[in-house]
C-alpha positions as CSV (number, residue, x, y, z in Angstrom):
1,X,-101.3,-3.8,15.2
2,X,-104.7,-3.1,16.3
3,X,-106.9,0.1,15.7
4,X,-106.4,1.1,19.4
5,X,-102.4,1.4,18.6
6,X,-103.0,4.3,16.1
7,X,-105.3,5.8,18.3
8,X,-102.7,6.7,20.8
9,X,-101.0,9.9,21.5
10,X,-98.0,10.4,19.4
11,X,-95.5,10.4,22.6
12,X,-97.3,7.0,24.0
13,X,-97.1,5.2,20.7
14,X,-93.2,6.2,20.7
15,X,-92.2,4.4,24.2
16,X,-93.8,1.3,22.7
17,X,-91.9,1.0,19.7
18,X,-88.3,2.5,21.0
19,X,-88.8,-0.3,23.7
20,X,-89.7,-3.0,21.6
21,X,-86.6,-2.3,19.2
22,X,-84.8,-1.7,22.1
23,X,-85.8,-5.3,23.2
24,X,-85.8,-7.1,20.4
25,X,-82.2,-5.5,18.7
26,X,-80.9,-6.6,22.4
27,X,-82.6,-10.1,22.8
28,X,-83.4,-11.2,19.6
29,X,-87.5,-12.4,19.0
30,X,-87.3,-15.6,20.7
31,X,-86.1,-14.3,23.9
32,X,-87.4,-10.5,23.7
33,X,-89.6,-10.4,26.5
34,X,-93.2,-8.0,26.5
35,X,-93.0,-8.1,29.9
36,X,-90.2,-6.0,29.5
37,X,-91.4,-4.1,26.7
38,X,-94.0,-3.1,29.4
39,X,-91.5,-1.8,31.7
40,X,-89.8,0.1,29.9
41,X,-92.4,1.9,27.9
42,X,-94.2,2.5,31.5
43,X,-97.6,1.0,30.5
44,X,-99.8,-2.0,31.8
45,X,-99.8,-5.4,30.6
46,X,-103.3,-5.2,29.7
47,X,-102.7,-2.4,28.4
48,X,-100.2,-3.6,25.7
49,X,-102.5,-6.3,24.7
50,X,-105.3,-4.0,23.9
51,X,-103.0,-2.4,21.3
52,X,-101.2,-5.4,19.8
53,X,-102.4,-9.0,18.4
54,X,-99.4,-10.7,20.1
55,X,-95.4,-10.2,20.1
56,X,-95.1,-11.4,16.6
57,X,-97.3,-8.6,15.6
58,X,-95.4,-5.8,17.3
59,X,-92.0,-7.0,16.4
60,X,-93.0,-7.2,12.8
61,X,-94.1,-3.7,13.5
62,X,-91.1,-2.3,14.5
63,X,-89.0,-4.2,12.1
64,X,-90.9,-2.7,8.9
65,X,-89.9,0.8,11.1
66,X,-86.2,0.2,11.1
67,X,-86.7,-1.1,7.5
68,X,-88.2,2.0,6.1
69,X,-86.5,4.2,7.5
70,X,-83.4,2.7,6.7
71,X,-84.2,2.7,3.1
72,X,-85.9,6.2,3.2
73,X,-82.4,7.6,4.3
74,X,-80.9,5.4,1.4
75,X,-83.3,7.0,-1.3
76,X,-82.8,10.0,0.1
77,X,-78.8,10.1,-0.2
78,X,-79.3,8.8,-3.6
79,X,-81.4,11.2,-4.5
80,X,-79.3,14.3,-3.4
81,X,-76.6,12.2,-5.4
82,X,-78.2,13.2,-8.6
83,X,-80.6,10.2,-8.4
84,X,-79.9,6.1,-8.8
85,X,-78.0,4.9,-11.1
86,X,-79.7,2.7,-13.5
87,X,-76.6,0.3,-13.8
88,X,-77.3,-2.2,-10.8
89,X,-73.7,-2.4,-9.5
90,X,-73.3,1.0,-9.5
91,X,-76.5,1.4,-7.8
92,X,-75.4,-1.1,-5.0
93,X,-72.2,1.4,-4.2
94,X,-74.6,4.1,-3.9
95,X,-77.2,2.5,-1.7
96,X,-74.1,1.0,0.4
97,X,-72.7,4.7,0.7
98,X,-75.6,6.2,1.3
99,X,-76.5,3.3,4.3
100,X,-73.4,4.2,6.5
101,X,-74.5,7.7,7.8
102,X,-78.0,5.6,9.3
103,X,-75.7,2.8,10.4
104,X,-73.7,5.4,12.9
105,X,-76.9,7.4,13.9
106,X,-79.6,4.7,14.5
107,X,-78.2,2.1,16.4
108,X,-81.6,0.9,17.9
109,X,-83.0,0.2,14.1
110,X,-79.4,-1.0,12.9
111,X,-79.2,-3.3,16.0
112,X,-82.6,-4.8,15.8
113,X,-82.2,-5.1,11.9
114,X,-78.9,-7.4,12.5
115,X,-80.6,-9.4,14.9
116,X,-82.7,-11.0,12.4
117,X,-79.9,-13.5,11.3
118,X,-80.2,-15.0,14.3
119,X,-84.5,-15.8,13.7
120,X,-85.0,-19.6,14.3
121,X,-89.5,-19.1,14.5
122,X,-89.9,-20.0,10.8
123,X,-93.1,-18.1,10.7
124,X,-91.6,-14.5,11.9
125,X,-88.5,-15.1,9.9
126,X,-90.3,-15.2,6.6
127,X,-92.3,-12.5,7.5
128,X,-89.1,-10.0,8.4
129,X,-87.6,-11.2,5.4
130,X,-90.4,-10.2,3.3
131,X,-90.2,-6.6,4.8
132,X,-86.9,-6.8,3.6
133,X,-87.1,-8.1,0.1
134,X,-90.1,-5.4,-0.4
135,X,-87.8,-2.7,0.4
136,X,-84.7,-4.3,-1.2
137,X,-87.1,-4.5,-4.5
138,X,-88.4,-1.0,-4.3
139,X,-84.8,0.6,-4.6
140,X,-82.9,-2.3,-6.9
141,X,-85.7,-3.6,-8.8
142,X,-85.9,-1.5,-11.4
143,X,-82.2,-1.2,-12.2
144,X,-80.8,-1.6,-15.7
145,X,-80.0,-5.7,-16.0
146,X,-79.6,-5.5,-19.9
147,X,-75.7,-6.1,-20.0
148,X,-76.6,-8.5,-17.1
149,X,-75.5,-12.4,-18.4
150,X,-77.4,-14.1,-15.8
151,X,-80.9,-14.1,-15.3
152,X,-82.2,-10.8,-12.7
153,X,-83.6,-13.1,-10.2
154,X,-80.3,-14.6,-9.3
155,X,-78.3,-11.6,-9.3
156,X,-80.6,-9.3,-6.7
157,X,-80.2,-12.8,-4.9
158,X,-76.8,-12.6,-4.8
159,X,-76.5,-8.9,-3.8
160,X,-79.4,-9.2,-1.4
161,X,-77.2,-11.6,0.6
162,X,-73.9,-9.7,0.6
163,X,-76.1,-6.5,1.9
164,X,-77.2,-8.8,4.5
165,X,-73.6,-10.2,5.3
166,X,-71.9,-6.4,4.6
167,X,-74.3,-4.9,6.8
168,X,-74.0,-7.3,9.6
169,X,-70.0,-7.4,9.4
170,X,-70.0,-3.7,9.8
171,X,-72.1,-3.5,12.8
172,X,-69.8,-6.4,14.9
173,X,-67.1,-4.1,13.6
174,X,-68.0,-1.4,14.9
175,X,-69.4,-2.8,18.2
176,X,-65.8,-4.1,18.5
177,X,-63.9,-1.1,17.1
178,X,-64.1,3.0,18.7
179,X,-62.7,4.3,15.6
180,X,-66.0,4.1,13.0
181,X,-64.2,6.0,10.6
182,X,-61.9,3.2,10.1
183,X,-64.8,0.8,9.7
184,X,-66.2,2.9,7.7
185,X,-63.7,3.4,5.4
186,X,-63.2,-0.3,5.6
187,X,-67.1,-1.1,4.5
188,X,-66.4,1.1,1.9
189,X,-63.5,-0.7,0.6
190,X,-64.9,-4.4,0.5
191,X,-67.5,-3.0,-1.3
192,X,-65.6,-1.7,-4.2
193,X,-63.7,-4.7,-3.8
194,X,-66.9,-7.2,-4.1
195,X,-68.6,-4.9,-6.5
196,X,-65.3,-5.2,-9.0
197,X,-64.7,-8.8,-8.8
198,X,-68.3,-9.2,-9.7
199,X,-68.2,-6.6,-12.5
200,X,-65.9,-9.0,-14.3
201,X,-68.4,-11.9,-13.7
202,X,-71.4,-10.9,-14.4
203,X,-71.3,-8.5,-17.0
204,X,-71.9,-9.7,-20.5
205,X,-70.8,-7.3,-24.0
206,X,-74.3,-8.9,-25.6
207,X,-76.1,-8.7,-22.9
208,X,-78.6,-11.0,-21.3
209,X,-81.9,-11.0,-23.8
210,X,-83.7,-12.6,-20.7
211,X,-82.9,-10.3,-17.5
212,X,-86.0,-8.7,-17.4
């Protein structure tokens, strides 16, 4: 984002962003339109450009938005749960608790953040998914692997991709379903079910001399 962008009165800068994650959660990148971003945040055309590089820029901009404060709500629930675990696993049950209150009161970020499966620009995709492994790092990285038998890098692979898949069944779910206590409760449930079955797989009584 340019210089101009920051320079902008608070309320201003606000209509930008909730349009352009309103846009992009609805469309996806490749078909989310500034034009309508223009619209509906009721500012010119050449206006918009004199705040943003291009459309890449300002969708990576509001993705590392949804992204952080995603994973500030996490930290935060963990935190008033007496702080993260340092066991990994048990660390992923807290983060995916702690995730579900965000998932039911931000649907703009939640909806935006689901529609990066469905990236096909090479380019922008590797860039959200780098916002995504720097905030996925930040809460899991420093977890306790030492009973871990395979090596770190596959396991936070693993997990990274079931938090992906998780999160993204969840929100179909409950665009499908009125009751979100039930898909709640059912999130809630695969996880302890995933988390269990991979207890038994990847734990080791020696412990894995190489995880860190």
């Amino acid at each position: 984002m340019k210089a101009t962008f920051y320079n902008l009165d608070e309320d201003k800068r606000r209509r930008i962003e909730t349009a352009a994650m309103e846009e992009f959660g609805t469309y996806g990148y490749e078909r989310g339109s500034t034009d309508r971003i223009i619209r509906k945040s009721g500012i010119s055309k050449g206006g918009l450009y004199e705040y943003i590089e291009s459309k890449e820029d300002l969708f990576l901009h509001v993705v590392e938005i949804a992204y952080g404060a995603l994973y500030d709500h996490i930290t935060s629930g963990i935190r008033l749960g007496g702080g993260p675990p340092p066991d990994i696993l048990k660390r992923v049950m807290a983060a995916s608790s702690a995730a579900l209150g965000f998932y039911l009161e931000n649907p703009l970020n939640v909806r935006l953040i689901a529609s990066l499966a469905t990236i096909n620009d090479p380019d922008a995709k590797a860039k959200a998914e780098r916002v995504f492994g720097d905030q996925f790092l930040k809460l899991f990285g420093d977890s306790d692997f030492s009973k871990v038998r395979f090596e770190k890098k596959q396991v936070l692979e693993l997990l990274r991709w079931l938090l992906v898949k998780t999160r993204n069944d969840f929100i179909s779910e409950l665009e499908s379903c009125d009751d979100s206590a039930e898909v709640s409760k059912a999130y809630l449930a695969d996880w302890e079910f995933i988390l269990s079955v991979l207890s038994d797989g990847i734990y080791s009584k020696r412990g894995n001399p190489c995880s860190d």
